[in-house]
N, C-alpha and C positions, 0 to 999 in steps of 0.2 A: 257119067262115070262108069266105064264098061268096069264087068266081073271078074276080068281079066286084070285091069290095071291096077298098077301097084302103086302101093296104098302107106304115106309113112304117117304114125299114129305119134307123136309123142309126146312124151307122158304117159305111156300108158298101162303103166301100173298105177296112177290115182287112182282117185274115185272117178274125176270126169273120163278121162283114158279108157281105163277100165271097161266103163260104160259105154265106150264108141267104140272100141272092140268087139264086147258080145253083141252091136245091134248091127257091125258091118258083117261079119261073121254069122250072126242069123238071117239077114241081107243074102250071103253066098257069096259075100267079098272075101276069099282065103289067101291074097297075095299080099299082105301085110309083112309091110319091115318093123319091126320091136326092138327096141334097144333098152334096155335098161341104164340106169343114170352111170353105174361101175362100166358099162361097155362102150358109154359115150355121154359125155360131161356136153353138156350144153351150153355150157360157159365157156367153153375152151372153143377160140375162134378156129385155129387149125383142126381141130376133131372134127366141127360140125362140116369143113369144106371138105374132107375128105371123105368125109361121109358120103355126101350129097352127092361127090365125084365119083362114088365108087356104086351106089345105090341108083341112083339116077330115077327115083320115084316119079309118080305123075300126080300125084294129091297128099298135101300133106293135110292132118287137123294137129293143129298147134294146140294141145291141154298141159303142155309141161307148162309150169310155174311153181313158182315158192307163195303159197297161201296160207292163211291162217284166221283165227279170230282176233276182238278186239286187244286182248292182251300183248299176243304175237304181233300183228298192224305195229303196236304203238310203242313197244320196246325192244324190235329189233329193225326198226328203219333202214340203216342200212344194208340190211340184209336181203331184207324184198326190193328195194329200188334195183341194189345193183343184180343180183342173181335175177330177175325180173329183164331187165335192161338186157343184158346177157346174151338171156336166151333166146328172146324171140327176136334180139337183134339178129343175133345171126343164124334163125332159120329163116325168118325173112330174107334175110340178103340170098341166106344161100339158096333157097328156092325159087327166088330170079334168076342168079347166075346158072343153074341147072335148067331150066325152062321148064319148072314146075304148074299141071296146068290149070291148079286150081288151088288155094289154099283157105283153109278156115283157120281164123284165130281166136279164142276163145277166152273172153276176160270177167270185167264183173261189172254189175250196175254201181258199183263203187266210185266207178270213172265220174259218176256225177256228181253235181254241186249239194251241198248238205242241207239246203233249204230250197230245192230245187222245185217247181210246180212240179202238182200230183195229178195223176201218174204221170211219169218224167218221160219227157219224147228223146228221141235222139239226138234232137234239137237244143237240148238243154246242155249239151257237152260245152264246156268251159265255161260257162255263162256267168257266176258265180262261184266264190269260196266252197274248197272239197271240205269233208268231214276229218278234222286233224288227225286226229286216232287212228285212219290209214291212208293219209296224202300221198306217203311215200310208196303203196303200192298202185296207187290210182295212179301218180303222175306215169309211172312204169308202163302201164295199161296204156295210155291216153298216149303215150310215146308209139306204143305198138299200131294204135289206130291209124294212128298219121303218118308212119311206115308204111302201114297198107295202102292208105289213099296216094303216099307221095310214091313208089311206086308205079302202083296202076297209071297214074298219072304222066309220070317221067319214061317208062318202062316200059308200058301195054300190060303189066302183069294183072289174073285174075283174085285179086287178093280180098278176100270178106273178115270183118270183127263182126264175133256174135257177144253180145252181152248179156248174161243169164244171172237170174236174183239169187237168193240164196238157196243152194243145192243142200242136199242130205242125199243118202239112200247107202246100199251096199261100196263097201270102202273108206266110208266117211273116216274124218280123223278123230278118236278120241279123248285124246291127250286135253287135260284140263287146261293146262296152260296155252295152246296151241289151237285149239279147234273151237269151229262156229256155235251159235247157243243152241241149236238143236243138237246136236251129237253132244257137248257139253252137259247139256240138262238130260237125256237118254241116259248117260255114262251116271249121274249125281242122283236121281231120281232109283238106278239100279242098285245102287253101291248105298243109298237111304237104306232102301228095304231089305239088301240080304244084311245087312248090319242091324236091322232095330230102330234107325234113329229115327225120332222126333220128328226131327223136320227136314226141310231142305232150303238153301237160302239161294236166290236169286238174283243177279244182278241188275242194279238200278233199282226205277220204279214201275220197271213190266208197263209202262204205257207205250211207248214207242212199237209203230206198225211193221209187220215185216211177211213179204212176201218169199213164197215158197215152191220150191219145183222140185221133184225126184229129178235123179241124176237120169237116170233112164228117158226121162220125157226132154232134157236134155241131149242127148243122147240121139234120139228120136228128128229131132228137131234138127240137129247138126247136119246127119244124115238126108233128111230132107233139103235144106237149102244148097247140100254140096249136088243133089239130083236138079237142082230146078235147070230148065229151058235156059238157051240161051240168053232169049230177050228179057227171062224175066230178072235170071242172074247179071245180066248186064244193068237193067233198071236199078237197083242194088246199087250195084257200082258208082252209078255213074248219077245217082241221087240229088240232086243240090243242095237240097238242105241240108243231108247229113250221108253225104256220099260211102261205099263200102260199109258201112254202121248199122247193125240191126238189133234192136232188145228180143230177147226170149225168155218170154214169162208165164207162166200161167193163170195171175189173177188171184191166188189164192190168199188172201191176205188175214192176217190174225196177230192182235198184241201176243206183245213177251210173257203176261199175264196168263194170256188165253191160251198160251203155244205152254204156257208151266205146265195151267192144268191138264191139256189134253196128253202131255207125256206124262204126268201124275197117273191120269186115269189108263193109260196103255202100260205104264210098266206094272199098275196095280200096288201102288206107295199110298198110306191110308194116313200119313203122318201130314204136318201143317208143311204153308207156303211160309216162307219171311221173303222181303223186297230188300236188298241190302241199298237205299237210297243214296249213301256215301261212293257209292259205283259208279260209273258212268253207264250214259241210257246210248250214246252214239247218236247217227241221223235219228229222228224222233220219224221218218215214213219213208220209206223207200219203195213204192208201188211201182213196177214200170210200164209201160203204154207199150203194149206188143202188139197194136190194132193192125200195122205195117204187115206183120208176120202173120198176124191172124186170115189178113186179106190174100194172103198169097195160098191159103188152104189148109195155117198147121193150125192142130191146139193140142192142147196137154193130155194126156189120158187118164192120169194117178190121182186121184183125188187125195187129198191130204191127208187125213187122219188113213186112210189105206196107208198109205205110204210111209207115214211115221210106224207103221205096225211093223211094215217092213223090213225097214229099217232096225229098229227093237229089235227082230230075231236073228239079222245079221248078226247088229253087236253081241247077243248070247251066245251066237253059233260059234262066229270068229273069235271075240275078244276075251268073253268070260272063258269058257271052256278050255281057252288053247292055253 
């Protein structure tokens, strides 16, 4: 990916966006197209062809999508299948018809089955029943995969799905209703303490596993597989097992339990846990098997509780203050 070539990012004012911005950009990649969602709707099939016909990028990373936690997943289905479906239908498409020369798409280990073996290979894609609570953005995902393969396939085109566990870091979404259980409990753990209260309640029974990556090491990562070698970008592709398909994880795995306390003790909240058991717990593990990724020369750099701390002072800087 020369320094020169231009670069469409979208999404990216997320969190993931965001974060492939300042690592292309500390990179010495400054030829980036940005569109924000008001200057071009992703959904809207005539925007995105004109776009592409007018732009004529050479690398796209696909991070636009409609995300959220379990609450969001499970009572606005329609919402993430279609807005989902949408968009990366037609940056996929258009990024064929413009002879785009490489593209990342970027999803979630969601795509996989809810009692899938641990840590889940790439391998495990459809193999078993998804987790209900968010089928309808996984089938969206798993839609977009198989876009990429049938492509490549039909096409020649160079099209990669990265699938990263669950993210936090600067940008995260806060919103109670809407965002994952680390920004959720950051956000209820904050709002405990400058209140007074007692306690903080949790959802489920905190046993269920959940692994964790900074958006940055994401980020990191993205970046790295849109540099690799021909051969080794092609190997990728052209995979049997799980063709175009790669996890990116970093291992760090810890209950909902264990992830309460460790934000208990960073935001410094001295009041009780409660487990609200009446909640739902979602997949009870979701570890993913990045050894693929691992072998090709990446790992993580942020170790977890650093990064929850991070994290932490984002949300003070950004959310509380403003």
């Amino acid at each position: 990916m020369e320094h020169g070539a231009k670069i469409f990012v979208a999404g990216h004012r997320g969190m993931v966006g965001s974060a492939i911005v300042r690592k292309l950009e500390q990179a010495g990649y400054h030829n980036l197209v940005l569109k924000t969602s008001s200057e071009l709707d992703l959904r809207n099939q005539s925007a995105v062809a004109a776009f592409f016909e007018q732009e004529k990028p050479d690398y796209v990373f696909l991070a636009a999508a409609r995300v959220g936690g379990i609450i969001a997943n499970s009572t606005r289905k329609a919402e993430f299948l279609y807005d989902n479906l949408m968009i990366q239908t037609n940056v996929i498409h258009e990024a064929w018809k413009n002879s785009v020369k490489r593209l990342l798409f970027l999803g979630s280990t969601c795509i996989y089955p809810k009692f899938a073996p641990q840590p889940i290979s790439e391998t495990d894609l459809l193999t078993s029943p998804l987790e209900p609570s968010n089928d309808a953005y996984a089938i969206a995902k798993i839609a977009g995969i198989v876009q990429c393969r049938s492509y490549n396939q039909q096409y020649g085109t160079r099209f990669l799905a990265a699938m990263p566990n669950n993210l936090y870091g600067p940008g995260d979404n806060y919103d109670l209703t809407g965002s994952h259980v680390l920004p959720a409990l950051l956000r209820k753990f904050h709002e405990a303490k400058q209140s007074g209260s007692p306690n903080v309640t949790v959802w489920g029974t905190g046993t269920p596993l959940r692994e964790f990556m900074h958006v940055d090491d994401l980020a990191d990562a993205s970046l790295f597989l849109m540099l690799l070698d021909e051969k080794r970008y092609e190997n990728l592709l052209t995979y049997s097992d799980a063709p175009a398909l790669i996890n990116v994880g970093s291992g760090q795995e810890i209950s909902i339990a264990g992830l309460a306390q460790m934000v208990q003790q960073v935001v410094g909240f001295n009041g009780d846990l409660i487990f609200d058991t009446e909640k739902p717990d979602g997949t009870p593990r979701k570890l993913a098997d990045s050894s693929r990724l691992h072998a090709l020369g990446w790992k993580h750099r942020i170790e977890f509780e650093d990064g929850v701390r991070d994290a932490y002072r984002w949300f003070v800087k950004n959310k509380v203050a403003s």
